[in-house]
Structures are given as structure tokens and as C-alpha cells.
C-alpha positions, 0 to 999 in steps of 0.5 A: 392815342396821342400820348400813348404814342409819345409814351412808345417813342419814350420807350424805344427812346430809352431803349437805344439811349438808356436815358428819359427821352426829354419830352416837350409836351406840347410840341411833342404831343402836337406833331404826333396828334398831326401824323395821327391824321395821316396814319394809323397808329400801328402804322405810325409804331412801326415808323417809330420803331425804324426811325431808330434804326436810320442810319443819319448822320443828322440824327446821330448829331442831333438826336432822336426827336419827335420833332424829326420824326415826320420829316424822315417818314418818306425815308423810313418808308423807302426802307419799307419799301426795299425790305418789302422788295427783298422778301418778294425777290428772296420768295421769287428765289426760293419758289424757283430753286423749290421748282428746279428741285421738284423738277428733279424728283419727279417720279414717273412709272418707269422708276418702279 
């Protein structure tokens, strides 16, 4: 599971640079082997997957690096938790704009 998971960061690697993600294979494999024991793999896919999306100066400066990925996971789950917050309020919204409306399109006996 270790190296397929340093393969998906190869991957959404390429995928922002266009360029092979230069691998330092035992470094690289230990730091993923060590997150792997604090979270499952499709949840450490989804931080991968948003770790390219920070917008971090650092980041930018130095490059995306398995390396960095570990020290920006309270970050990316911050984003998690906002984006989480947004759909719940955007929901809240919604059921409550559905409510006002039924409101108004209640049929009683006296509309036949």
C-alpha cells in the first residue's frame, strides 16, 4: 500500500507540473509508511489529492514534496472542515428557502 500510494502522489504530481515527481525512495516511502498508521489510505488520497490545491507560498517556493505532506495535514483538514461547514449552511439555506416556498404553495379546501 506504501508504494501505491507514493505512485498517487506521482501522479497528481504530474498532474500540476507535468513533470516526474523526483522520488526519494526511502524517505519518501518511510514518511507515507508513518501516515499510513495514522490514516487510512483513501483518507490519506483525499489529503494528497488537496495538498495540491494549498495555496502556500512555501509550497509554491519549494515544491510540492512527500516530505511537506505531513506537516500540512492539519491545514488541509481545516479546508476539509470549512468546505464541510459550507455544504451543511448551503443545505440549512436551501431547506429553508424549500420551507418558505411550500409555505406559500400550501393548497387548503377553499382554493377549489
Amino acid at each position: 500500500m506504501t508504494k501505491e500510494l507514493l505512485n498517487f502522489f506521482r501522479n497528481e504530481y504530474f498532474k500540476v507540473y507535468e513533470a516526474e515527481y523526483p522520488v526519494s525512495w526511502g524517505k519518501d516511502m518511510t514518511i507515507i509508511k508513518h501516515l499510513l498508521t495514522y490514516y487510512p489510505p483513501d483518507t490519506l488520497k483525499q489529503y494528497i489529492k488537496m495538498f495540491f490545491k494549498l495555496d502556500d507560498p512555501f509550497l509554491h517556493k519549494t515544491g510540492f514534496k512527500v516530505q511537506f505532506l505531513q506537516g500540512h495535514i492539519p491545514a488541509i483538514q481545516g479546508v476539509i472542515k470549512k468546505q464541510v461547514k459550507e455544504k451543511v449552511s448551503t443545505k440549512n439555506l436551501d431547506a429553508e428557502i424549500i420551507a418558505e416556498a411550500a409555505k406559500n404553495l400550501e393548497v387548503t379546501d377553499d382554493d377549489f
